[in-house]
N, C-alpha and C positions, 0 to 999 in steps of 0.2 A: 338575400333577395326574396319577396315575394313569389311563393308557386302562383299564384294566382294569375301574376303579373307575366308571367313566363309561359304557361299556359295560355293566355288570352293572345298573346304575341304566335304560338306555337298555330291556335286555331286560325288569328287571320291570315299567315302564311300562307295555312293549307287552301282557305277560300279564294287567295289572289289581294286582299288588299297588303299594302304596304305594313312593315315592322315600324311601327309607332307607338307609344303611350296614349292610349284614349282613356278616355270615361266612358265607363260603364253604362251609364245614363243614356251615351249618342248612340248606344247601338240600334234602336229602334228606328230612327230615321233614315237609315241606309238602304240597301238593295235587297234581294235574295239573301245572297250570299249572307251576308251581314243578320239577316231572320235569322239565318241559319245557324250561324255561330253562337247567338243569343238562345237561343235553345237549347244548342249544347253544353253552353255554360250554365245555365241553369241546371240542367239537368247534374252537373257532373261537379257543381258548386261545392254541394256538401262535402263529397270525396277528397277532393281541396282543401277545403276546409279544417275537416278531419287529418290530416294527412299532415298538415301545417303543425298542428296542436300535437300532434303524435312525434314528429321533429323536437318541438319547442319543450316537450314533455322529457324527450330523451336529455336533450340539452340539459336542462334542469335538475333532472337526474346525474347525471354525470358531474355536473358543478357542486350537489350536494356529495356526491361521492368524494371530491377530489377535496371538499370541506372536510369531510370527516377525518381523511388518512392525512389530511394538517394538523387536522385538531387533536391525532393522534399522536401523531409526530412530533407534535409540541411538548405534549406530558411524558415523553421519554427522556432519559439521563444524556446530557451531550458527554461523548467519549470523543478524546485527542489517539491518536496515533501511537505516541507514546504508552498512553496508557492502556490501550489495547495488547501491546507487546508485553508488558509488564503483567498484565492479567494472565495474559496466556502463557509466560512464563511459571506464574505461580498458581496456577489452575488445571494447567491441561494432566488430562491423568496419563497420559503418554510419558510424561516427565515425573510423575509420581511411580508408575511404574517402573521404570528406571534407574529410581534412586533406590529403589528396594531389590533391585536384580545387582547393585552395585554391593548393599550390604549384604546378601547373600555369599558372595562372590571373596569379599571381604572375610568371612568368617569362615565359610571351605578354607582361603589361603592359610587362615590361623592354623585351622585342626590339619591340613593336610601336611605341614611339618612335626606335626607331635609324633611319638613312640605311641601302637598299640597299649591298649589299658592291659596290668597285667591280671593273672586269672589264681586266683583261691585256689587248690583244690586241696579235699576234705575226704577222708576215704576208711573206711575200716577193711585190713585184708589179712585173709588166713584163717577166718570167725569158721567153726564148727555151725554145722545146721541146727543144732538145738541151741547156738548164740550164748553157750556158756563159756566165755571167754576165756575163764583158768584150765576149760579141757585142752587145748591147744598150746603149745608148746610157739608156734606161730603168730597165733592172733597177734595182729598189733592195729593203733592207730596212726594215723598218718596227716599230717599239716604239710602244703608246701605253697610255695609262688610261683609262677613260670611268667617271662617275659619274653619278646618275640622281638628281634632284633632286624630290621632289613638290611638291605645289602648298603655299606659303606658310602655316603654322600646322597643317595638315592632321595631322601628326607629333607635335604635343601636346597634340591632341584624342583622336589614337586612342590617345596613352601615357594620356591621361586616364579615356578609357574601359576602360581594361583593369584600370587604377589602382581605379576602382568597381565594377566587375564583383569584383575579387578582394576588395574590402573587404562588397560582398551576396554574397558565397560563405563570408567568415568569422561574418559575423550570421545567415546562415543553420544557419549549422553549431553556432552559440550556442544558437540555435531548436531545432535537431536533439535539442544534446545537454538542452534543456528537455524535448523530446517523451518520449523517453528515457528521463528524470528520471518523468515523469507516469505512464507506460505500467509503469515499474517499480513506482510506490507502488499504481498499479490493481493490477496484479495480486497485489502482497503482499498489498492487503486482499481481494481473492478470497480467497487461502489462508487468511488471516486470520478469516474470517468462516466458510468451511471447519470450522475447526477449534474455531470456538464454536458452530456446529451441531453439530459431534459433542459435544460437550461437553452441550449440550442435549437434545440425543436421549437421550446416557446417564440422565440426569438425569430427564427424563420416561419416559425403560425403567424405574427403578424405580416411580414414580409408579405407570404401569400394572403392574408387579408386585404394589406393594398393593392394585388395585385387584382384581387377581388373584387372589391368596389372600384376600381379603374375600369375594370372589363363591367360592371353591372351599370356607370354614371354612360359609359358609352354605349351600351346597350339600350337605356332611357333617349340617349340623343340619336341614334338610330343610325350609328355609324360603326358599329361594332356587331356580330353575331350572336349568336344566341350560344355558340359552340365553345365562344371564349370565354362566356360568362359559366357554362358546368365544364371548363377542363380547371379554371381555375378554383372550381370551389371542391374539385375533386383533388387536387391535389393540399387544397387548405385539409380539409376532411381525412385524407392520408396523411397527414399529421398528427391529428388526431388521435387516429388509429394508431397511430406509435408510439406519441405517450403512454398510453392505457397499458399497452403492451410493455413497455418500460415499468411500469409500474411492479409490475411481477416477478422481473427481472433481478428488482435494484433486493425485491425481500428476499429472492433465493439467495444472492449474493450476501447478504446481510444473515441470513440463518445457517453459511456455512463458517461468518466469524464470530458466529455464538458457538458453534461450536469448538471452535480450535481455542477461543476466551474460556469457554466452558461457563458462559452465563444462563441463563434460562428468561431472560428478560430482554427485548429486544430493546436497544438504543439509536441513539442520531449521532452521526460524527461529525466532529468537527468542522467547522466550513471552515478553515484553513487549508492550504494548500500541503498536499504530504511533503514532507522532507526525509530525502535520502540524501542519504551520505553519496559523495562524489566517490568516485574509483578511482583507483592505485591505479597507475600505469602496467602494461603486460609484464614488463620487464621484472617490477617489484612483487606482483602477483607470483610470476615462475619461481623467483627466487626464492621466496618464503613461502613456498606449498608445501615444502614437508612437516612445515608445523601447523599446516589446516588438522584440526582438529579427527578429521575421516581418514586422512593417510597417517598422521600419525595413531590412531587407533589400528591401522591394519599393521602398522610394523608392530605395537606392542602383541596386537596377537602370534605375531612369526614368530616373536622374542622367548611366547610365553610355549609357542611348540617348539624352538627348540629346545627350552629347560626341560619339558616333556623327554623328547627324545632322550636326552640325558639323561635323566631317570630309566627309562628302558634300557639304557645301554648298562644300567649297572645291574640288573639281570643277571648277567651273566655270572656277578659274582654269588656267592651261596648265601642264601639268609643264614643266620642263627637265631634259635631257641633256647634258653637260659632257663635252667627250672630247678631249685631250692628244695629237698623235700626235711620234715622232721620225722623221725617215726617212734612210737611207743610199743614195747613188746609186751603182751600182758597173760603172757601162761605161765605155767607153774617150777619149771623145772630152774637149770643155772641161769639160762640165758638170761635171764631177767633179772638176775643182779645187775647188769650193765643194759637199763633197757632205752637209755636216749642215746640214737644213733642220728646221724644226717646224713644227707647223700646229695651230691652236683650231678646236673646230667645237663650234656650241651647236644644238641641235634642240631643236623644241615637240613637245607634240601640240597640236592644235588644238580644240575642241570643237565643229565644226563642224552639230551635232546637238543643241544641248544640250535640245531638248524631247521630243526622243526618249529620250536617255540619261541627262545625267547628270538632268533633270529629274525623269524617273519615277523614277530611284535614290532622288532628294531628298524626292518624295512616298512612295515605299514607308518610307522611315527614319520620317515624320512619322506614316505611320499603325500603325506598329508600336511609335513610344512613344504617341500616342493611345492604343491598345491597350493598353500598362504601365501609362499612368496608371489609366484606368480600373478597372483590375485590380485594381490597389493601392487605388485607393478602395472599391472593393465588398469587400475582404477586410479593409478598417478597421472597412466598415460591420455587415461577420456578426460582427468580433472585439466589438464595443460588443452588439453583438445579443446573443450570448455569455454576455459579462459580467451584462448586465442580467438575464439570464433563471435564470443562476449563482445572483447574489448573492439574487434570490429567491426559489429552491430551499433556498438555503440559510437563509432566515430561516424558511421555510414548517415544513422538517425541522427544524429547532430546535425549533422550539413544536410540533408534531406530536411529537415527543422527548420535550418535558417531559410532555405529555399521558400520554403512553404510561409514564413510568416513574414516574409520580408519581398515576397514576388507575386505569389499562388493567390493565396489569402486577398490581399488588396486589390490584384488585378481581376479577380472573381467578383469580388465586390462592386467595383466599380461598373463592373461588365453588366452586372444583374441590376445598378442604378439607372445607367445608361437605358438602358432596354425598356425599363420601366418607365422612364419618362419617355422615350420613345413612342412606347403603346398611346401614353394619356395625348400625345399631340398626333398616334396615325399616323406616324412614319415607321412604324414597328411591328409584326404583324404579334400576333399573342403566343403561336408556339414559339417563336425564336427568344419571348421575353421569359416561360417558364424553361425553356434550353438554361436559357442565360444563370436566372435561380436556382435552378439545378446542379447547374456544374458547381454555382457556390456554395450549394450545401454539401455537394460529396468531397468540394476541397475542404469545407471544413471541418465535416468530420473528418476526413483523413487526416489534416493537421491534428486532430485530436488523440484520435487515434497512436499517431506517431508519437505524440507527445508523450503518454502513458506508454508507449513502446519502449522509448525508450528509456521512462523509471523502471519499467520492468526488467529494464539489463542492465540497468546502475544496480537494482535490486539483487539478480543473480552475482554482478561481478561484487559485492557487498559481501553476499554469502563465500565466494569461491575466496576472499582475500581472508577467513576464518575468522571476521569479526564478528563480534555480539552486542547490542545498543541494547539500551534498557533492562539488561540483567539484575536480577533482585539480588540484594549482596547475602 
């Protein structure tokens, strides 16, 4: 709508004539008043004028903007769903991490069943301090080996536990790359939903356009306010202001699945509509959680304390030390006619403490898988907690769904046409017809809303049933 036009209407109000459409031109043959207002208009023309251009200028601005981030948009790679999950698969360093805390993990279990390395020792004894070896009737050299023996089975408890520790570092890392998997389809349906709110918003900016130019053609025929024609271009404009604002939005969202992709290049997804997988029933979910990838990583870790434990418990019995020696006698006298001797020596420790030592070792072990189990039962127990509360959501947003697109939705609609025609024939007043557009825009976004609600707990009940879509083989 013309300020100018809006203004000129604004000023003869204030003088007393009626709200009409004139020509500029008539106002000279009118009254006072009518002097009066032609004066003011002049005067106040330019401002207008400017003020129009400065609008028209913004406009302008903004449509080359919304140019540009298409025309950027355009020269970006289009990414599917799929293939987003599949990058972040085989990108994210979380999952590179991972697989090297596994090889780690893997190679402890090897060495942690081997025997200590055994030990040289090399030694000359009995040598005179002037190191003339034939003064001494003693001198000799000496070669042996020693080997160090641990206590009986101790060695295939700790290979065992290392052996479990690396097999709940690989289920964990299955876990990971499910988390992953979830955190990727979350945020695709942020973007997703993103971008069917713009689509929305566009879609109701015309809405209030006609409801715009309904209120501005009755405004011209002088049957209408002046009050209907700025509430409705203030709610067009508040539209507006909501795109723009979405626009910032849709890149935050977009720059937190470069990250978890681990791209460095921003893309455009797919205009396809996301696909998840439907969900298991509760019943199937409960039954097969202990081979979700997370519970079973917590039992192999209890598995892998108690092989621990085990190992402790054999403490108790003594180590041995095995040591070999050769020796060579090199002084002068008989002895040294027979001078290759050998000698065996076995050494203990002894446990002479054991309720000091190895006792509390064997109660700390016990209370620290105490501790795992428990752990792992309270995290079966939130995962069922979970699930149950999922698959309810999920039945609730279903039928809240059909409600919405099959009752809400249409009957909004219709409500906000009615009204509108309403207004243009003057049986309607203008706030009851933006009432009316209003309600059908917050049912529609709600329907929207709920819609991606509920992919988002198809999503989690996806994760909780320990499947994985799109894994690199």
């Amino acid at each position: 709508m013309s300020y100018f036009r809006i203004l000129c209407a604004r000023l003869r109000f204030a003088m007393g004539s009626p709200i009409r459409t004139q020509s500029v031109s008539a106002v000279g043959s009118g009254g006072l008043n009518t002097k009066i207002a032609a004066i003011l208009l002049f005067l106040i023309l330019p401002v207008v004028l400017a003020t129009e251009n400065a609008y028209a200028t913004s406009d302008q601005d903004r449509l080359l903007a919304h140019s540009a981030f298409a025309t950027s948009s355009q020269d970006r790679p289009q990414v599917t769903l799929d293939e987003a999950i599949r990058m972040a698969l085989g990108r994210n360093p979380v999952i590179v991490r991972d697989k090297a805390l596994i090889g780690i993990l893997e190679a402890r279990s090897v060495a942690s069943g081997e025997l200590p390395d055994p030990k040289l020792i090399l030694g000359e004894q009995y040598f005179p301090i002037s190191f003339n070896m034939a003064a001494s009737a003693l001198a000799m050299t000496t070669v042996g080996l020693r080997q160090s023996l641990p206590p009986w089975g101790k060695r295939a408890f700790l290979k065992r536990e290392g052996s479990l520790k690396a097999k709940a570092a690989r289920l964990s890392l299955g876990n990971e790359k499910r988390r992953l998997v979830r955190n990727v389809r979350l945020s695709w349906l942020d973007l997703y939903q993103e971008k069917e709110t713009d689509i929305l918003l566009r879609s109701f900016g015309g809405l209030f356009q006609k409801t715009f130019s309904a209120a501005l053609e009755r405004f011209r025929e002088g049957t209408a306010s002046e009050s209907d024609v700025l509430s409705a271009q203030y709610r067009k404009d508040t539209l507006r202001e909501s795109l723009e604002s979405l626009t910032l939005k849709r890149e935050t969202t977009l720059h937190r699945l470069m990250r978890l992709m681990h791209l460095s290049q921003p893309f455009v997804p797919s205009g396809e509509p996301p696909q998840i997988p439907a969900p298991l029933p509760e019943r199937v979910l409960l039954n097969q959680l202990d081979t979700h990838p997370e519970i079973a990583s917590a039992k192999a870790e209890s598995e892998a304390q108690q092989a621990r434990l085990k190992a402790a418990e054999r403490d108790r019995i003594p180590s041995v030390s095995v040591e070999g020696d050769y020796s060579y006698f090199m002084g002068p006298n008989l002895i040294t006619t027979s001078p290759n001797l050998f000698s065996v020596v076995l050494s203990f420790n002894l446990p002479v403490r054991p309720g000091s030592r190895q006792g509390q070792e064997i109660r700390a072990e016990e209370k620290t898988l105490e501790a795992k189990d428990a752990q792992a039962e309270d995290q079966k127990q939130r995962m069922e907690e979970e699930i149950r509360n999922e698959e309810q959501s999920y039945r609730i947003q279903t039928s809240r769904l059909r409600l919405f697109d099959r009752t809400l939705v249409p009957e909004s609609r219709r409500n906000a046409e009615a009204g509108l025609s309403g207004y243009a024939s003057g049986t309607v007043p203008m706030d009851r017809v933006l009432d009316a557009m209003n309600t059908e825009k917050e049912t529609a976004f709600k329907a929207l809303s709920l819609r991606i609600d509920r992919m988002k707990t198809m999503v989690e009940l996806s994760y909780l049933s320990g499947s994985l879509q799109g894994e690199t083989p």
